[in-house]
N, C-alpha and C positions, 0 to 999 in steps of 0.2 A: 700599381695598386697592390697592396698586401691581401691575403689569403685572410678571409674570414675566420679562420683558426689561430693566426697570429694576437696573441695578446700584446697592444702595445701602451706605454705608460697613458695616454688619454680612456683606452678602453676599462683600464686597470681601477681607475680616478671611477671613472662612470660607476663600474658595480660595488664597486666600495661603497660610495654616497648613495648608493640605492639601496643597500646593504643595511646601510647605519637610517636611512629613512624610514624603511621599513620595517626595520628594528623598534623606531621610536612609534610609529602606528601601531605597530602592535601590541606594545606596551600602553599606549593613549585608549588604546579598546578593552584591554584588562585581559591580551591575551596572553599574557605572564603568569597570569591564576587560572581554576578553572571554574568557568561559571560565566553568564553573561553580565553580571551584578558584582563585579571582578574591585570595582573602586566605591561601591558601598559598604563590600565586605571589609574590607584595608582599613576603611573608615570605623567601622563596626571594632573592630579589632586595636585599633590605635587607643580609640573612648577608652573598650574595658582594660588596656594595658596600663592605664596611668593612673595616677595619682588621683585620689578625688579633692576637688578646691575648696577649699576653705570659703566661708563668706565674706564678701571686699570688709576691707576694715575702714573706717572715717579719719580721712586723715587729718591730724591736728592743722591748726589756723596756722602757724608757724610755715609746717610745711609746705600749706596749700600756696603761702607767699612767694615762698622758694622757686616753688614749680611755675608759677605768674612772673616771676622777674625773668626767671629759666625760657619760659615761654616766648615769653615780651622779647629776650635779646637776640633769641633764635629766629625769629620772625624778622627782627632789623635786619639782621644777616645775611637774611634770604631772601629779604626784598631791592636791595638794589642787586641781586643780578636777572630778580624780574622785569626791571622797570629798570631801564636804561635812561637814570636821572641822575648828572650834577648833585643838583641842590641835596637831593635824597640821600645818593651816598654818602655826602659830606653828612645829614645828620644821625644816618644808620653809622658812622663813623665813633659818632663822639658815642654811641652805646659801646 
């Protein structure tokens, strides 16, 4: 049996991964900042850093068609590897 002092590659692996675990806790608690309010503040601070938006604009009829075909063919697409059909793939095909 090896000496409790010996680091061997399994011990090595252990506090690394506990290392980089607790690393991420501590960061998930906001102890990267100081404050208990650690990811409201980040939040607070992101808002005032940017841009202010614009108000949505209306998009012309043309477009809105665009984005519905766009839609429509996105969806055939994605629905036969929902739905493990024949028939379905063949007509999600011909889009």
């Amino acid at each position: 049996m090896a000496p409790a002092s010996e680091l061997t590659e399994a011990k090595a692996k252990f506090v690394v991964m506990s290392n980089v675990l607790g690393g991420i806790r501590d960061y998930d608690r906001g102890g990267w900042l100081v404050g208990q309010d650690a990811h409201a503040k980040a939040a607070v601070a992101v808002m005032r850093s940017g841009k202010t938006l614009a108000p949505p604009r209306v998009l012309g009829k043309e477009i809105g068609r665009l984005l519905r075909i766009a839609w429509q063919t996105e969806l055939a697409a994605r629905v036969s590897d929902v739905y493990d059909d024949d028939m379905l793939r063949r007509v999600a095909a011909q889009t």
